[in-house]
MARLOKOL-113958 format. One record per residue (C-alpha): residue in three letters; residue number from 1; y, z, x. Coordinates in pm, 1 decimal. Each point is the difference from the previous one (the first is absolute). Layout:
<atoms>
+------+-----+----------+----------+----------+
! code ! pos !        Y !        Z !        X !
+------+-----+----------+----------+----------+
!  ALA ! NUM !        Y !        Z !        X !
...
+------+-----+----------+----------+----------+
</atoms>
This chain:
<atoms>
+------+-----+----------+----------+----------+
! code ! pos !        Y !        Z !        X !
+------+-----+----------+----------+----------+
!  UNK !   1 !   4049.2 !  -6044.4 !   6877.2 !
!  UNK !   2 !    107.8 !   -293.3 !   -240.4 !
!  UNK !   3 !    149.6 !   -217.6 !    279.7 !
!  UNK !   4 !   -307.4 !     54.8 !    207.5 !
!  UNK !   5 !   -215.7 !   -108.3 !   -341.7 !
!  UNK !   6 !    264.5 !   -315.7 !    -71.6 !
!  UNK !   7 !     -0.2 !   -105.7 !    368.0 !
!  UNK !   8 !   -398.2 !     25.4 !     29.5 !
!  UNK !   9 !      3.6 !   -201.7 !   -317.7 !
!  UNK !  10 !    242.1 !   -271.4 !     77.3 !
!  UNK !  11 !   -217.1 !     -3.3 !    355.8 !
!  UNK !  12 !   -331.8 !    -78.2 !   -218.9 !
!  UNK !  13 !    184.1 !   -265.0 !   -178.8 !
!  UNK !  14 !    -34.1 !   -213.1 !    285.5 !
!  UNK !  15 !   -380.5 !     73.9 !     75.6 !
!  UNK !  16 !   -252.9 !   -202.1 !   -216.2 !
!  UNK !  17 !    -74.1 !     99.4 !   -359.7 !
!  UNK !  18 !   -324.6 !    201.8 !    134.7 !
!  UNK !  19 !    270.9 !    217.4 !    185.1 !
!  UNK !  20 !    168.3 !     60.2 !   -297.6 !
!  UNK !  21 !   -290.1 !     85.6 !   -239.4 !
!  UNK !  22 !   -123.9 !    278.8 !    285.4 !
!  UNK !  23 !    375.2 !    116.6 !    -26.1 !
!  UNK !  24 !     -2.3 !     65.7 !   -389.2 !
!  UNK !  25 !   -337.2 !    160.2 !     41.3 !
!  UNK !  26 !    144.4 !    248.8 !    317.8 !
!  UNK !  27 !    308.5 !     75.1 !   -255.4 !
!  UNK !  28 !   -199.4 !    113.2 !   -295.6 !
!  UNK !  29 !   -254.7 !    220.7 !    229.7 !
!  UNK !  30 !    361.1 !    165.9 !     56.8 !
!  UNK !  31 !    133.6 !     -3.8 !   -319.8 !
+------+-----+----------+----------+----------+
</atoms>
């Protein structure tokens, strides 16, 4: 759902910028 996707997001936002790269990529596979 979209609050599941904005929590997970907000959640990476504290992670390093690595985290956050391997995030975009995992969101685009799903897109």
């Amino acid at each position: 759902s979209l609050r599941q996707f904005a929590s997970g997001f907000i959640g990476l936002q504290n992670h390093s910028d690595n985290d956050r790269i391997e995030f975009r990529n995992i969101r685009v596979k799903e897109l």
